[in-house]
C-alpha positions as CSV (number, residue, x, y, z in Angstrom):
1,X,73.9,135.6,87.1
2,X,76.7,133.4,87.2
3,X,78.4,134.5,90.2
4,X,75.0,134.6,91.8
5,X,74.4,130.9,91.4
6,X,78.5,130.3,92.3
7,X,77.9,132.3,95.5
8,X,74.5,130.4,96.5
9,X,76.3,127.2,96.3
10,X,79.1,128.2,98.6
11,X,76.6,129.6,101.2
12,X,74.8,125.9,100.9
13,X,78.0,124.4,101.5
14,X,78.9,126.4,104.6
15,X,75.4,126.0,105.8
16,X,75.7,121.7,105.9
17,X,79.1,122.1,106.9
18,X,77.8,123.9,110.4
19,X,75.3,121.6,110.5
20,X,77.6,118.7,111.0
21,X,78.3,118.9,115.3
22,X,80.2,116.2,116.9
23,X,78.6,113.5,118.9
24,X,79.1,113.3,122.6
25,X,81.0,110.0,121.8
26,X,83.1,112.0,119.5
27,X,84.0,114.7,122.0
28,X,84.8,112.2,125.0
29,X,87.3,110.6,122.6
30,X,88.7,113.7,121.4
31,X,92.1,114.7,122.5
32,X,90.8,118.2,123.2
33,X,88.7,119.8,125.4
34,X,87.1,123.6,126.2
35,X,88.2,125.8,128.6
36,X,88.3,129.5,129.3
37,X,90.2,130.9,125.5
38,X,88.7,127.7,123.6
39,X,90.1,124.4,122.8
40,X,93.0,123.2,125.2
41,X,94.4,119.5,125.1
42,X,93.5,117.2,127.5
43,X,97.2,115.7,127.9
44,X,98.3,119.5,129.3
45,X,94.9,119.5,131.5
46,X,95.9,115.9,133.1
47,X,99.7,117.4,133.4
48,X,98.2,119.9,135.5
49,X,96.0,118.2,137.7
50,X,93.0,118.9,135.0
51,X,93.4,122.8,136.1
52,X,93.5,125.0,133.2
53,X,97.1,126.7,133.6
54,X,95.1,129.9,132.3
55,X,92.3,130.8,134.0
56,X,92.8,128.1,136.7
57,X,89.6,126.5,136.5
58,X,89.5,122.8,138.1
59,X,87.7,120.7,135.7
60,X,86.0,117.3,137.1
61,X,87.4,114.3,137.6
62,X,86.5,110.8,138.2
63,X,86.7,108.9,141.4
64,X,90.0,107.2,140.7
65,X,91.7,110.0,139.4
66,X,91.0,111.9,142.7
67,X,92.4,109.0,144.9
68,X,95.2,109.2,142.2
69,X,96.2,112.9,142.8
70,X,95.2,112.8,146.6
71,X,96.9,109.5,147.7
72,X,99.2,109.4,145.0
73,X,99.4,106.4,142.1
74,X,99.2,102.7,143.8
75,X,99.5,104.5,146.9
76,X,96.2,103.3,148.3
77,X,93.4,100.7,148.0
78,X,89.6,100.5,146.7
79,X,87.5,99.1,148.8
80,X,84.5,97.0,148.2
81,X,81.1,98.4,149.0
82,X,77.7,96.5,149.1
83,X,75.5,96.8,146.2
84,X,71.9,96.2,147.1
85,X,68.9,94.8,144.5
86,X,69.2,96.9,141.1
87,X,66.3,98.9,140.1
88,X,63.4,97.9,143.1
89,X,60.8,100.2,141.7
90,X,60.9,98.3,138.3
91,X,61.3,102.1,137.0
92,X,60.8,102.9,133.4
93,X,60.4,106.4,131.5
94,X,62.1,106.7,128.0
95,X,64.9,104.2,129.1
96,X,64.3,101.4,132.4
97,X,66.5,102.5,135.2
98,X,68.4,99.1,134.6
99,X,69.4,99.8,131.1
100,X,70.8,103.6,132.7
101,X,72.5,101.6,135.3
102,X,74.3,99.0,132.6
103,X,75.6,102.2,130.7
104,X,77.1,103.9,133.5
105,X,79.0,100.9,134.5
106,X,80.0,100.5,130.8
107,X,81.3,104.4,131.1
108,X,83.2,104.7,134.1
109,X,83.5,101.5,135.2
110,X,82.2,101.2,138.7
111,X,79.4,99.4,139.9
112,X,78.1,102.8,141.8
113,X,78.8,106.6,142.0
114,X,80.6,106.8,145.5
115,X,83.8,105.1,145.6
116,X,85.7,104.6,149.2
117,X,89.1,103.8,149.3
118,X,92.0,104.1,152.4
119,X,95.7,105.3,152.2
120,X,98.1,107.2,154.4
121,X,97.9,111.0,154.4
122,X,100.7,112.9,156.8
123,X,101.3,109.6,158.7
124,X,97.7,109.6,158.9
125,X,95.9,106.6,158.4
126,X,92.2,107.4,156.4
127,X,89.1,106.3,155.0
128,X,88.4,108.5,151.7
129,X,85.1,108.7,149.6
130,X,84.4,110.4,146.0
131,X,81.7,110.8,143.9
132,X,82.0,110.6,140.1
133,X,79.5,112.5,138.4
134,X,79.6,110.2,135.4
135,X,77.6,108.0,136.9
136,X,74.5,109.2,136.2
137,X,75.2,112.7,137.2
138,X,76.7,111.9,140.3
139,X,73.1,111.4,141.7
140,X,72.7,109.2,145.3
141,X,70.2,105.8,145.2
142,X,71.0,102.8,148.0
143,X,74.0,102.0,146.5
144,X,75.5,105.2,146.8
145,X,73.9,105.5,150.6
146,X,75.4,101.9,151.3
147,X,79.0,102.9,150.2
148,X,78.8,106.5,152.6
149,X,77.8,104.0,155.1
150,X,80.4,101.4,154.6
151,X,82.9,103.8,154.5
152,X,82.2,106.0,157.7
153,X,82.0,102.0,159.5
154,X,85.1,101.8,158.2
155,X,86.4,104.6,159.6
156,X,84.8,103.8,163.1
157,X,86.4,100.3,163.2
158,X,89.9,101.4,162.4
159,X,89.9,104.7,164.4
160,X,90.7,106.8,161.1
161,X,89.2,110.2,160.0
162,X,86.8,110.4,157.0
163,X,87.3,112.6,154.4
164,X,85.0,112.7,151.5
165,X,84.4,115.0,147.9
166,X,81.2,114.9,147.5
167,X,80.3,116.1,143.9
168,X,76.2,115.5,141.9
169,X,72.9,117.2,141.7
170,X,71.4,114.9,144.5
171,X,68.9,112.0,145.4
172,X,68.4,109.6,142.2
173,X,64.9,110.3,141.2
174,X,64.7,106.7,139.7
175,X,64.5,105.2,143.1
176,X,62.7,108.1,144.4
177,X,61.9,107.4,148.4
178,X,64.6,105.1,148.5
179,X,66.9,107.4,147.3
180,X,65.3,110.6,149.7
181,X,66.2,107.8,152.8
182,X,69.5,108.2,151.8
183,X,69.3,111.7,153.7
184,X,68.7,110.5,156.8
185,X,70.7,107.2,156.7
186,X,74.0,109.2,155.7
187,X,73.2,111.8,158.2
188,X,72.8,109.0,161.0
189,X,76.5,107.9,160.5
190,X,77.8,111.4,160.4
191,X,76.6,111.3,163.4
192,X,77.9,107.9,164.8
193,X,81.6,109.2,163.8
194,X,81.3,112.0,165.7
195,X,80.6,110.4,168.7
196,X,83.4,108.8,168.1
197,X,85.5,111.6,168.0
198,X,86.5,111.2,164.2
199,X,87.5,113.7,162.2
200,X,85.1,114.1,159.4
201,X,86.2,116.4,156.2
202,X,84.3,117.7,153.3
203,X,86.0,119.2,150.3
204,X,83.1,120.3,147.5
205,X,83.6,120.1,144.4
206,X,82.1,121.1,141.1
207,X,78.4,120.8,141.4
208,X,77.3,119.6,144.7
209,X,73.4,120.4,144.6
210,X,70.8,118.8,146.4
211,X,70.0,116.0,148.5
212,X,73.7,115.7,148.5
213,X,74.0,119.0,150.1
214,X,70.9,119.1,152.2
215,X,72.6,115.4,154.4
216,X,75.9,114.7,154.7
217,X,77.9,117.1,152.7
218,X,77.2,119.6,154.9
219,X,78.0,118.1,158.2
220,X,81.9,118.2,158.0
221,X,83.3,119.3,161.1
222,X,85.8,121.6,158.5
223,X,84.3,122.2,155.2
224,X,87.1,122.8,152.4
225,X,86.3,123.2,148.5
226,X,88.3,123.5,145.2
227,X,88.0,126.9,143.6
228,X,85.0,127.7,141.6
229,X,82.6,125.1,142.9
230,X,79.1,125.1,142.4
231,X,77.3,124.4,145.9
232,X,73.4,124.7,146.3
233,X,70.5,123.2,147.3
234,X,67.7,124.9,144.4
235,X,69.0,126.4,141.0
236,X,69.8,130.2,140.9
237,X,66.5,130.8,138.4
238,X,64.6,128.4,140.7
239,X,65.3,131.0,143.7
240,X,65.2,134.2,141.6
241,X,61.8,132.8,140.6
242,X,60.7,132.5,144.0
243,X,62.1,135.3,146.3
244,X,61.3,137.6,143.0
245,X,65.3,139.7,143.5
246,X,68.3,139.5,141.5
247,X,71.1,137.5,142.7
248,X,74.6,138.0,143.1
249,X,76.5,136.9,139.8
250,X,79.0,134.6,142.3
251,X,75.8,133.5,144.1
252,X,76.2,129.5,145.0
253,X,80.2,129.4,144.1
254,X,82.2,128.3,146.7
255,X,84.1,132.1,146.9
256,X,80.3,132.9,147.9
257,X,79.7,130.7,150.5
258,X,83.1,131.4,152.2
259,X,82.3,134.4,152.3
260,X,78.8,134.0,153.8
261,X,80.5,130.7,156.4
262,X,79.4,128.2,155.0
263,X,82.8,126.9,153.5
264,X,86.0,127.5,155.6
265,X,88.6,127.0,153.4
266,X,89.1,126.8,149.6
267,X,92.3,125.2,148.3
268,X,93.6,124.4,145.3
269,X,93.9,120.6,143.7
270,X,97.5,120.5,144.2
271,X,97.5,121.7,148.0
272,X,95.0,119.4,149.2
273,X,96.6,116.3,150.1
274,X,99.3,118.5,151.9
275,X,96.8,120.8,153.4
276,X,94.3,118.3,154.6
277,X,97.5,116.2,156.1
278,X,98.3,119.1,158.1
279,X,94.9,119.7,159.1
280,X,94.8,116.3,160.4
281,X,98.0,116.3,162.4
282,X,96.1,119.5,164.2
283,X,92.9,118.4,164.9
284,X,94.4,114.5,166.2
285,X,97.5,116.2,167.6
286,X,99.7,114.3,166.0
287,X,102.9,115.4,164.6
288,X,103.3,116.5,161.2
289,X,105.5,114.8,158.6
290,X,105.4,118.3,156.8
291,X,108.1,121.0,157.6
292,X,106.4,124.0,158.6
293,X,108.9,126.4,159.3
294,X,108.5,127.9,155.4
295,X,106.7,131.4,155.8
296,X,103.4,129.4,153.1
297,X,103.2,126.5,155.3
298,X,103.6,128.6,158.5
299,X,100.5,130.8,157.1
300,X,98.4,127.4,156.5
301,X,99.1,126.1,159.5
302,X,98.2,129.3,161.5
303,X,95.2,129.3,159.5
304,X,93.6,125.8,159.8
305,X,94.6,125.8,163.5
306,X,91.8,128.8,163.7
307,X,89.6,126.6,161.4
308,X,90.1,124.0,163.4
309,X,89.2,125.5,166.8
């Protein structure tokens, strides 16, 4: 009976021992992450661009670190957006919209999801925008709308293309009609740029859903996205539900919408500030700083100039 009681108390012991799962806290200040064949440090990820040298998946990144990679460290500058009134619905649910608004600042610290910043691409003079998802999932309220805004004026009044990465699951619920104006108020400058003649660029990245990709993000005049994106309007079960069919398994990746046109190109982390520049430097006519006499670059360039046209 012994070896009974012996082996019940190493089964309670592995049971409390499973029990015990690490905070969110404790995984953001872990030195490891997940990927594709289990844990994999975050120092190698940020070597690499935060693309998993295995199975190549492009993890997300923050605002800053894709002006970072893009522009190139220092190489560019932050601009300052206007920040209307905090929380004008006086929402509340389990948590007021203000107190959500004071820990996202405290997280990534910015005072809104969108960040727009300008730099040189190519030669190129440009007016970039990101979103960071860790602001409350990357979701778009006034301040978010303001900042599109801001930037696209910028890019009016200094003759530059736009380029933006759009990245979130939408409008911000807690501002609700304010945030569903957004739409329309983005889409309205799109459309002031290109009467301008501007270049405007999207490149998707992991998720766009939404309000996000029912406005602006879907307006770019080319419409580039890292590998593996997920871009949609409605969820996959949302539109199984409805149209009552089985969908694709790749259905809403950006390998998906390629295919169907509604993404042109999809490039890699590491090629986009070179690819985009060359874009550029076709669609502005303007000479290219980039030698294109290699057989790759040759290929991209043969390839965006049919994007392009």
């Amino acid at each position: 009976m012994n070896w009974i009681k012996k082996t019940l108390k190493i089964g309670e012991k592995i049971k409390k021992i499973l029990k015990v799962r690490p905070s969110k806290k404790d995984i953001e200040n872990s030195e490891w992450t997940s990927c594709c064949k289990g844990p994999v440090l975050k120092k190698d990820l940020e070597e690499n661009l935060w693309t998993c040298n295995l199975c190549g998946k492009h993890h997300r990144i923050n605002s800053k670190q894709r002006f970072d990679i893009f522009f190139g460290k220092n190489n560019y500058e932050i601009l300052r957006t206007p920040i209307p009134v905090d929380d004008p619905l006086d929402w509340k649910d389990s948590k007021t919209y203000k107190d959500r608004l004071i820990a996202a600042r405290k997280k990534t610290g910015q005072e809104t999801a969108v960040l727009i910043a300008k730099g040189n691409i190519n030669k190129i003079d440009v007016t970039v925008g990101a979103i960071d998802f860790n602001f409350i999932g990357g979701s778009v309220g006034a301040a978010e709308g303001e900042a599109i805004i801001y930037g696209i004026q910028h890019a009016i009044d200094n003759s530059t293309p736009f380029i933006f990465f759009p990245c979130g699951g939408g409008q911000r619920m807690f501002e609700s009609p304010i945030a569903l104006s957004q739409m329309t108020r983005t889409t309205l400058a799109v459309n002031e740029l290109k009467k301008n003649n501007l270049p405007y660029i999207i490149c998707f990245t992991d998720p766009t859903a939404g309000g996000i990709t029912a406005s602006f993000a879907m307006l770019g005049d080319i419409s580039l996205s890292e590998p593996g994106a997920l871009i949609a309007f409605a969820g996959k079960r949302v539109i199984q539900a409805t149209v009552k069919e089985d969908l694709p398994e790749n259905f809403q990746t950006s390998e998906y919408l390629q295919k169907c046109g509604f993404v042109d190109l999809i490039v890699e982390r590491k090629d986009l500030s070179k690819k985009i520049g060359i874009l550029l430097s076709i669609l502005l006519k303007k000479k290219s700083d980039i030698n294109t006499e290699s057989d790759e670059t040759s290929k991209d360039f043969n390839t965006f100039t049919k994007a392009a046209s």
